[in-house]
C-alpha positions in Angstrom: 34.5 4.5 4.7 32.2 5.5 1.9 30.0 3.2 -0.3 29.5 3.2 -3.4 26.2 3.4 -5.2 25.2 -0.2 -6.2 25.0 -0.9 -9.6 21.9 -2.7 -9.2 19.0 -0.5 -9.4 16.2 -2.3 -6.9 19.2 -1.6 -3.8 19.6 2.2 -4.4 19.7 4.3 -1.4 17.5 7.4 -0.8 19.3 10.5 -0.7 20.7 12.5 2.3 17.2 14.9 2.0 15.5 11.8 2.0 17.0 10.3 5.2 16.0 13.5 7.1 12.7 13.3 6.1 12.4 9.8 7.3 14.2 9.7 10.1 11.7 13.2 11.2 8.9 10.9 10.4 9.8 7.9 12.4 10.4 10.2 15.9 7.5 8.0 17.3 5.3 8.4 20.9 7.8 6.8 23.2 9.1 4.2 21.2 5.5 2.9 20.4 4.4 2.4 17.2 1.2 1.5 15.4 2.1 -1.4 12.6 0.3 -2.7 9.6 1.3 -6.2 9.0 -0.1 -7.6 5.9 0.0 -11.4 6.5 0.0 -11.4 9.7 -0.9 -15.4 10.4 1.6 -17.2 8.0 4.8 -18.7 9.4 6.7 -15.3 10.1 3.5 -13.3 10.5 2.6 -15.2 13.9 6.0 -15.1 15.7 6.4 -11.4 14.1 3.1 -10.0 15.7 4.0 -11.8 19.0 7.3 -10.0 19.1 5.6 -6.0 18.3 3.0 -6.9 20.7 5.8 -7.8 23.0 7.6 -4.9 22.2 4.6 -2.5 23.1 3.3 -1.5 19.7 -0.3 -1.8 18.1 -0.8 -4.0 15.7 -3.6 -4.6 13.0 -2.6 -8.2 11.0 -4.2 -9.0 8.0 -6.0 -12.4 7.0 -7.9 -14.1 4.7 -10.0 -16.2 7.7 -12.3 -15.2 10.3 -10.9 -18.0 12.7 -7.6 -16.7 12.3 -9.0 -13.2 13.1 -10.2 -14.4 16.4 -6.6 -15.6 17.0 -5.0 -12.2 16.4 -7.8 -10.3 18.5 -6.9 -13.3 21.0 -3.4 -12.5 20.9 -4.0 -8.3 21.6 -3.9 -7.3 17.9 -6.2 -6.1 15.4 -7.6 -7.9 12.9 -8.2 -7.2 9.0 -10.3 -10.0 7.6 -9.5 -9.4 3.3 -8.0 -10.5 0.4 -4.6 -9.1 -0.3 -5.0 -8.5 -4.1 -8.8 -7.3 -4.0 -6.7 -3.9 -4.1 -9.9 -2.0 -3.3 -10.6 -3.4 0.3 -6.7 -3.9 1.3 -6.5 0.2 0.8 -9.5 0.5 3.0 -8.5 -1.8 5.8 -4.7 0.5 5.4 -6.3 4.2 5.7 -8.9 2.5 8.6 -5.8 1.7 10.6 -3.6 4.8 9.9 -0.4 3.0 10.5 2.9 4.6 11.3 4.4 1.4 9.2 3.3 -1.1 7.5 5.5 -4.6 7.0 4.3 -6.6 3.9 4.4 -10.4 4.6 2.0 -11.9 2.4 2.6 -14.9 -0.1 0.4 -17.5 -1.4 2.8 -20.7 -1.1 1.1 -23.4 0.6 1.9 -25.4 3.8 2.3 -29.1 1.9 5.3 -27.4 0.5 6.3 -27.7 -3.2 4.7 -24.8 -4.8 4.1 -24.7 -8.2 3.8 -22.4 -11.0 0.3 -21.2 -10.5 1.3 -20.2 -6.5 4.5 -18.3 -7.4 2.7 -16.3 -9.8 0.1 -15.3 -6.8 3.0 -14.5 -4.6 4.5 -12.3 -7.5 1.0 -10.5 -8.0 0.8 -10.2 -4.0 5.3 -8.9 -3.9 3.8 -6.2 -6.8 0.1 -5.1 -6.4 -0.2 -6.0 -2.7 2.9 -3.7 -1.9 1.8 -0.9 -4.5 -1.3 -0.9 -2.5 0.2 -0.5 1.4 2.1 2.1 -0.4 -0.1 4.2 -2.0 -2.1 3.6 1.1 -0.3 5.0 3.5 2.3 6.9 2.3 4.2 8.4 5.5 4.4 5.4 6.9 7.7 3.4 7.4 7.6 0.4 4.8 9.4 -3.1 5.4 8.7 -5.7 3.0 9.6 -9.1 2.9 12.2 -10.4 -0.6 14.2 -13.2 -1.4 17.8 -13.5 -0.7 18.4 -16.4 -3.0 17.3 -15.0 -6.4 20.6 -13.5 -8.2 22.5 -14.6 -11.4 24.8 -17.6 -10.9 28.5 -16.4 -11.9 31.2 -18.1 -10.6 31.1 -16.4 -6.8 30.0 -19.1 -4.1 28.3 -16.2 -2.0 26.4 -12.6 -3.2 25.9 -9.5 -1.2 23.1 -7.4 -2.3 24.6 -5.9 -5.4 24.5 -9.0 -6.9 22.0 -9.2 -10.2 19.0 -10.8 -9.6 18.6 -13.4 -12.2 15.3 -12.0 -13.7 16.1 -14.8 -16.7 16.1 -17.6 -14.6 14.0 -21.0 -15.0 10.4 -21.0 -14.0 9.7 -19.6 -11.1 13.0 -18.6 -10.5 12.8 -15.8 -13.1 9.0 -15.0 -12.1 10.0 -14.5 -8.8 13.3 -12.3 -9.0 11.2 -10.4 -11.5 8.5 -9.6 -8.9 11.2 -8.9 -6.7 13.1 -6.2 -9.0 9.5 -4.3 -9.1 8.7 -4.8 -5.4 12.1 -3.4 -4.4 11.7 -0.5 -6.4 8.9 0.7 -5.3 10.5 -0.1 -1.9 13.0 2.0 -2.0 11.6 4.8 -3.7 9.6 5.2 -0.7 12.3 5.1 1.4 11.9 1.8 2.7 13.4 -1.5 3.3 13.3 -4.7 1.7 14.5 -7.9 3.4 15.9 -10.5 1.4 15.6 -14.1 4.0 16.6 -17.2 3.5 15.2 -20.2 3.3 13.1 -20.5 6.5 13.0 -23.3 9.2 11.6 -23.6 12.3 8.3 -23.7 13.4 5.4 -23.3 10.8 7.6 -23.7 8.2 8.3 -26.8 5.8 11.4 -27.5 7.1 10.9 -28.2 10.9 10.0 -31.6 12.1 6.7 -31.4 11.3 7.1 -29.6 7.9 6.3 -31.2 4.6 9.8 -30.5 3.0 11.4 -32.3 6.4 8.7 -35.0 5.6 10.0 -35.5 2.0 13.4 -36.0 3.1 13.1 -38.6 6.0 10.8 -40.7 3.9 13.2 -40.3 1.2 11.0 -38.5 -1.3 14.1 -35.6 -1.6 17.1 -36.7 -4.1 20.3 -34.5 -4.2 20.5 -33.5 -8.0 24.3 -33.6 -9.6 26.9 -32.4 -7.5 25.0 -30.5 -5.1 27.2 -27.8 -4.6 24.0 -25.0 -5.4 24.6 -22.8 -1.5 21.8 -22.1 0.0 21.3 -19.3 2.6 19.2 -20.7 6.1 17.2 -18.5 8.1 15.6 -19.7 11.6 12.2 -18.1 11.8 13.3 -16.4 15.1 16.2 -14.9 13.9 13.6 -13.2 10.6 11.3 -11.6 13.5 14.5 -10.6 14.9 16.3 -8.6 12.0 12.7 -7.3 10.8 12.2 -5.0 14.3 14.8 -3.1 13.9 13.6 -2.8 10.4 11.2 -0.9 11.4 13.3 2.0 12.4 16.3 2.2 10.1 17.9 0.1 6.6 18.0 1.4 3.1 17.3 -0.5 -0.6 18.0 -4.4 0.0 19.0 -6.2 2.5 20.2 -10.3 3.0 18.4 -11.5 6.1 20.4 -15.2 6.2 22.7 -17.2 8.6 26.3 -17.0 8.8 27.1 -19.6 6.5 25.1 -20.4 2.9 25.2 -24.4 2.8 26.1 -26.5 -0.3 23.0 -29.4 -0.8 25.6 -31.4 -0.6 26.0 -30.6 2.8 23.0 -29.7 4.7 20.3 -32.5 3.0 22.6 -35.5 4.6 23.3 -33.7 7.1 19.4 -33.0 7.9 18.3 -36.8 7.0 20.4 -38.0 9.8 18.7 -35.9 12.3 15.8 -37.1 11.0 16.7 -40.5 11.5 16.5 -41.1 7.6 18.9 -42.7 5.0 21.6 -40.8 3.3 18.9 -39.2 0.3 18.4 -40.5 -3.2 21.1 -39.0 -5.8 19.7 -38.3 -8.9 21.4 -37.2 -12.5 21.4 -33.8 -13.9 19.5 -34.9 -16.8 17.0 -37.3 -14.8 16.6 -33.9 -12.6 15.8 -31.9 -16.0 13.6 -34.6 -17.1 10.9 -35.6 -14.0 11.4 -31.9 -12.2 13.0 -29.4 -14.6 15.5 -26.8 -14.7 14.7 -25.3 -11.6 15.2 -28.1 -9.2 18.8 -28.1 -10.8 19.6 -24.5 -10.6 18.8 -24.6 -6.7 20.7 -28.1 -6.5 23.9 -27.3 -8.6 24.4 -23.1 -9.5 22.3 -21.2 -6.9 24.8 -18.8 -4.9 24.2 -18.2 -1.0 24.6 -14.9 0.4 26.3 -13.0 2.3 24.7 -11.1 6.0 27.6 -8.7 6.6 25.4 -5.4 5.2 22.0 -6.1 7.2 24.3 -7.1 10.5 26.2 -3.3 9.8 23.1 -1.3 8.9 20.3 -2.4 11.2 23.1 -3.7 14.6 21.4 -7.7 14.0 22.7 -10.1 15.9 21.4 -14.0 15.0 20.4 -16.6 17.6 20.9 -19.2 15.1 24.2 -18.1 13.3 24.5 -21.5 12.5 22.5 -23.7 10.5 24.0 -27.0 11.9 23.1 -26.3 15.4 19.4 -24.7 14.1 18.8 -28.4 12.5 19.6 -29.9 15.7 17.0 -28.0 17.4 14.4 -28.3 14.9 14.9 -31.2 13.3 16.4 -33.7 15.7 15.0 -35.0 18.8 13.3 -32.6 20.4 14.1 -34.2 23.7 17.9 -33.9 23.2 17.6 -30.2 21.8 19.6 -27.5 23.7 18.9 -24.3 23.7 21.1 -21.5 21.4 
């Protein structure tokens, strides 16, 4: 059956010319291929240069820190020590590589969880220049960059595939980020490449595993459930990311939802994840009280925010999850570890 062009302009597929061309280029030596991975020690990063190392292909990683350097040269990688937006020396660690694709995994939201304004505007500066840059930088390589598969315009549909309209209006950061996101994919697809749109991540390195601060909040109670909590929200496990981004590599078009099986209403998973915690049932709080102590953000993600749907990224790239559902994911991460079992 034939598709039709999606309206929305950041998810438009190359051209039947174009495909040739890229599928000419990405004939690699045996399967091996030599991959740029900017942010290459952040929660994804780490698992996702363990995996392409696994698989056989050269890496160079990116990183800000010297000590995390060692750790990728530790690992069998290569290691870029640079700053993502000094645009100058992340071109010249790019051409120094010559990379047959480069996989953009950079943000600047920190590890205590709750990032504020001033880091979601760094993340939307590294989405924007930092991808501009790998582009321009090497342009016949095979680009797969990481998006956001839980920025679209509420209205009235529980769950969104990728044709959805990002909501570029939103509150705060909402509307910074999908912004960035509209230009990244762009730029994205113009070059033929992919852009995948995950969910919200757990697991390890992430904030909410055990360990993590968000998980934190809610077993000591510091995470209310705003109104009726019926804002869906779409789960990744950080295995099942590294997973759908390999194949990435190779083949997917425009946009694409990287997510679980089944978006979650707050309502659902936050009780649901304080109980595995060993924690009381969380805090309610009122729309307005929301609006008032945490703003209109908080609320959207709490009461409007639509999940999204998998079904195009499982078709186009053959992605089967580990963690299809989130339940059993929160069992493994967030319960007792003891008890977990295995997917």
């Amino acid at each position: 059956m034939s598709r039709c062009v999606p309206s929305n302009p950041s998810v438009r597929r190359p051209n039947d010319a174009d495909d040739a061309e890229k599928r000419d280029r990405l004939r690699w030596r045996g399967g091996r291929v030599r991959v740029f991975v900017a942010g290459a020690t952040g929660a994804l990063g780490r698992p996702l240069v363990a995996r392409l190392l696994e698989a056989g292909h050269e890496v160079v990683g990116t990183t800000r820190s010297e000590e995390r350097a060692n750790d990728l040269r530790a690992q069998g990688a290569e290691a870029a020590v640079v700053d993502a937006l000094d645009a100058d020396a992340l071109a010249a660690a790019v051409r120094r590589a010559r990379p047959e694709a480069v996989v953009q995994q950079l943000t600047a939201l920190p590890k205590a969880g709750a990032a504020g304004e001033r880091e979601h505007a760094a993340t939307s500066r590294l989405r924007i220049e930092g991808t501009r840059t790998l582009l321009r930088s090497a342009p016949g390589a095979r680009a797969v960059a990481q998006s956001v598969a839980f920025l679209t315009r509420p209205d009235g549909r529980p769950i969104h595939d990728e044709d959805a309209e990002l909501y570029v209006d939103g509150p705060g950061s909402v509307g910074v980020n999908a912004r960035a996101v509209r230009d990244m994919e762009a730029d994205v697809t113009k070059a033929g490449g992919v852009s995948l749109r995950y969910g919200f991540f757990y697991g390890p390195g992430t904030w909410y595993h055990r360990e993590g601060a968000s998980a934190r909040d809610i077993a000591e109670g510091r995470a209310p459930l705003v109104g009726d909590g019926q804002g869906r929200w779409p789960w990744l496990h950080v295995d099942d990311a590294v997973s759908a981004t390999l194949p990435a590599l190779e083949r997917g078009e425009g946009a694409l939802n990287i997510c679980d099986d089944e978006p979650a209403p707050v309502a659902e998973w936050m009780p649901y994840a304080a109980r595995l915690l060993g924690a009381d049932p969380p805090p309610r709080m009122t729309i307005p009280e929301a609006l008032e102590t945490a703003g209109p953000k908080l609320v959207h993600y709490h009461t409007t925010m639509p999940g999204a749907s998998n079904a195009r990224a499982k078709g186009e790239l053959g992605w089967a999850l580990s963690w299809p559902d989130w339940r059993r994911g929160f069992e493994h991460e967030l319960g007792d570890q003891r008890a977990a079992s295995s997917p």
